[in-house]
LUMMARVEX-118545 format. One line per field, with one value per residue (C-alpha): x, y, z. Coordinates in steps of 0.2 Angstrom, whole numbers. Layout:
REM LUMMARVEX-118545
u	c(X, ...)
v	c(Y, ...)
w	c(Z, ...)
This chain:
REM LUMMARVEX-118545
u	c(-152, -141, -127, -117, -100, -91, -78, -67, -48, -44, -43, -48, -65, -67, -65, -78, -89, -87, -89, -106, -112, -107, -117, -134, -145, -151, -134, -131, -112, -103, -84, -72, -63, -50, -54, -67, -56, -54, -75, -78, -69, -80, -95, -92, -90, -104, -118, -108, -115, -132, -144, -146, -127, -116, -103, -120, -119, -136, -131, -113, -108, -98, -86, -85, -68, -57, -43, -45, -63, -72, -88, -99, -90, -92, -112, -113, -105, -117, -131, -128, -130, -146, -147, -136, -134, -142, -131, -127, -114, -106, -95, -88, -94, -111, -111, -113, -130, -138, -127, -130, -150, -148, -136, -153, -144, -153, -148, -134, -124, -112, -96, -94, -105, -119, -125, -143, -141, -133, -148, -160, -149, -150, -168, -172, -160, -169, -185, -181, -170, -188, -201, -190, -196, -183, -178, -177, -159, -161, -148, -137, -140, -127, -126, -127, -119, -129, -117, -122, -117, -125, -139, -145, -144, -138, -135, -120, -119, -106, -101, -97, -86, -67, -57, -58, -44, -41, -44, -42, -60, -65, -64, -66, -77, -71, -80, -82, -94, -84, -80, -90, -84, -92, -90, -81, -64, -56, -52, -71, -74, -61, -70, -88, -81, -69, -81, -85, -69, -60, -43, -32, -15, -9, -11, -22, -30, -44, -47, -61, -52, -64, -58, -40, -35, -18, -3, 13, 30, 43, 61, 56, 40, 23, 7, -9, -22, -37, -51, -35, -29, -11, -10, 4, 5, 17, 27, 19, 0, 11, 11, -9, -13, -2, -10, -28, -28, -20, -32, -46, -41, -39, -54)
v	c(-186, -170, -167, -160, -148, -149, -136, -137, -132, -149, -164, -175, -166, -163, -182, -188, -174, -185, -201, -196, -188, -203, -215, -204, -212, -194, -188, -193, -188, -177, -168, -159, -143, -137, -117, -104, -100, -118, -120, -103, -113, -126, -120, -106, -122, -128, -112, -114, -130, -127, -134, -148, -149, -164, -150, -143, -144, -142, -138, -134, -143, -124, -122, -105, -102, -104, -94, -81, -82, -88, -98, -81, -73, -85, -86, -70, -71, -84, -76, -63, -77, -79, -97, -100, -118, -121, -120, -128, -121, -135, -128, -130, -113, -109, -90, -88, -93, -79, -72, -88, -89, -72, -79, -89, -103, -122, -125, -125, -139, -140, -151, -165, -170, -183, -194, -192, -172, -172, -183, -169, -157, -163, -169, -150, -146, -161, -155, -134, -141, -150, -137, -119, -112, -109, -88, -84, -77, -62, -51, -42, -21, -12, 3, -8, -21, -30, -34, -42, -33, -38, -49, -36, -33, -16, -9, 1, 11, 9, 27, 28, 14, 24, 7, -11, -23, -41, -56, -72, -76, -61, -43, -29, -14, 2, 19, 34, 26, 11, -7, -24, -39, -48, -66, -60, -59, -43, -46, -49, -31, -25, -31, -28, -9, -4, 7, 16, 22, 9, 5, -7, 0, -16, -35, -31, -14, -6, 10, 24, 38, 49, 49, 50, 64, 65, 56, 55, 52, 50, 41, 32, 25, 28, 30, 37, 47, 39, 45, 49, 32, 31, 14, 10, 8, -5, -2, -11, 1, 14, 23, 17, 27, 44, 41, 40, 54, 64, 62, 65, 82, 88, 83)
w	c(-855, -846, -857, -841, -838, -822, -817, -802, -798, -787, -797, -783, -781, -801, -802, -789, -795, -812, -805, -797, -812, -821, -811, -812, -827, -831, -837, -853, -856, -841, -845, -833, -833, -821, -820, -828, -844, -849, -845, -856, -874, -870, -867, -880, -894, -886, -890, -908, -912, -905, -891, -903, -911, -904, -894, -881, -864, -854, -837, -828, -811, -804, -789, -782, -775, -791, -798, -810, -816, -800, -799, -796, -812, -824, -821, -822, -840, -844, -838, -852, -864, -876, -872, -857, -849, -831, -817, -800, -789, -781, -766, -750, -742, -738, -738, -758, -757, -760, -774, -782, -782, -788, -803, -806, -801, -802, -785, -771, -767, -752, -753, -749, -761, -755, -769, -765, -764, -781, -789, -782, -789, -806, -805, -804, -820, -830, -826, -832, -847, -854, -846, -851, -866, -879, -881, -900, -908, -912, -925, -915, -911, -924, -911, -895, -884, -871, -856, -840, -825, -806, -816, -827, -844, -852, -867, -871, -885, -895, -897, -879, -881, -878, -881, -879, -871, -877, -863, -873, -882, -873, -875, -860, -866, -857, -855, -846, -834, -833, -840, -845, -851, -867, -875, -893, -897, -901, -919, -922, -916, -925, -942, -936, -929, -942, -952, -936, -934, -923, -927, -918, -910, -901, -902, -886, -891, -901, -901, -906, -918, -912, -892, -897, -886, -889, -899, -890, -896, -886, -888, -904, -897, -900, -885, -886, -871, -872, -857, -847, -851, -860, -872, -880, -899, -908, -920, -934, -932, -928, -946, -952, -936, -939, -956, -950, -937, -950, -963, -949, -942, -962, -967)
């Protein structure tokens, strides 16, 4: 039995989506979400508890066209996953094919949605879900990240990292060469990070001591330049910051 996710932005088509789903004796339990961000906290609860826990989810029903996230995005982020559910994009336009085999996708199924061309859909999910073998967990990399970008993984080195940016459960790694998204919140990176030098300035912000470039003060507030990029420091990290770069540059 398909333990199954469906994420559209119109109610009338989440609910038919549901009802269809619902009716297929190979889906055991099927839930709805209205847009990427509420999908992510469900299926980020769901890798928690395990491919066997009572919060999994085996394979996500996706529209494309969505705002924020859209459907193309959030599989990309899943792709990046050790043990990602399956996916079927479920959409009313027929140019995203290609993106979406590329995404790995289970299949591609145009709205509006024909019982018979759903049950093939899932038939093809029931059938990987039993037949895929099971990628072992690994520890993570101290000095590396793996981000998804364009269906491939890399790995960015932590050192390179200039700064991170807070997006909900998320957290937005910048560089030099550019920016990638990752599934953990920016208080968990503040921990894992702290003895590497990365201090947080802002309720949004994390930033690497050692590509501080500058520290501004200006009219009683407080910024930094990091890689060109000016971030604003609150008032409450101000002085642990003044006291850290301090300590650094007379050390």
């Amino acid at each position: 039995m398909l333990r199954a996710l469906a994420v559209d932005d119109e109610q009338p088509s989440l609910e038919e989506l549901l009802y269809l789903l619902n009716a297929d004796p190979r889906i055991g339990s099927a839930e709805g979400a209205g847009d990427a961000t509420e999908a992510l906290r469900r299926i980020n609860r769901a890798l928690e508890s395990g491919p066997g826990g009572p919060e999994a989810i085996d394979v996500v029903f996706l529209d494309i066209h969505m705002p924020g996230l859209d459907g193309l995005d959030l599989a990309r982020l899943l792709g990046g996953f050790a043990q990602p559910p399956l996916v079927v994009f479920v959409t009313a336009h027929e140019g995203f094919a290609v993106q979406a085999f590329d995404l790995k996708a289970v299949d591609y199924v145009l709205k509006p949605v024909r019982r018979e061309r759903l049950a093939e859909a899932i038939r093809r999910a029931a059938e990987l879900r039993d037949t895929a073998p099971r990628i072992p967990v690994h520890e993570p990399d101290p000095d590396h990240l793996s981000v998804e970008l364009g269906g491939v993984t890399r790995f960015v080195a932590v050192d390179d990292i200039t700064h991170v940016e807070a997006h909900g459960d998320y957290a937005r790694l910048h560089t030099a060469q550019g920016s990638h998204l990752v599934r953990i919140p920016l208080s968990t990176l503040e921990e894992r990070w702290r003895s590497r030098g990365f201090v947080r300035i802002h309720r949004r912000h994390l930033v690497a001591l050692r590509h501080i470039a500058e520290l501004r003060l200006d009219a009683g507030t407080v910024s930094v330049l990091v890689d060109s990029v000016e971030l604003q420091v609150s008032r409450r990290h101000a002085r642990q910051l003044r006291d850290l770069l301090l300590r650094r540059t007379t050390s």
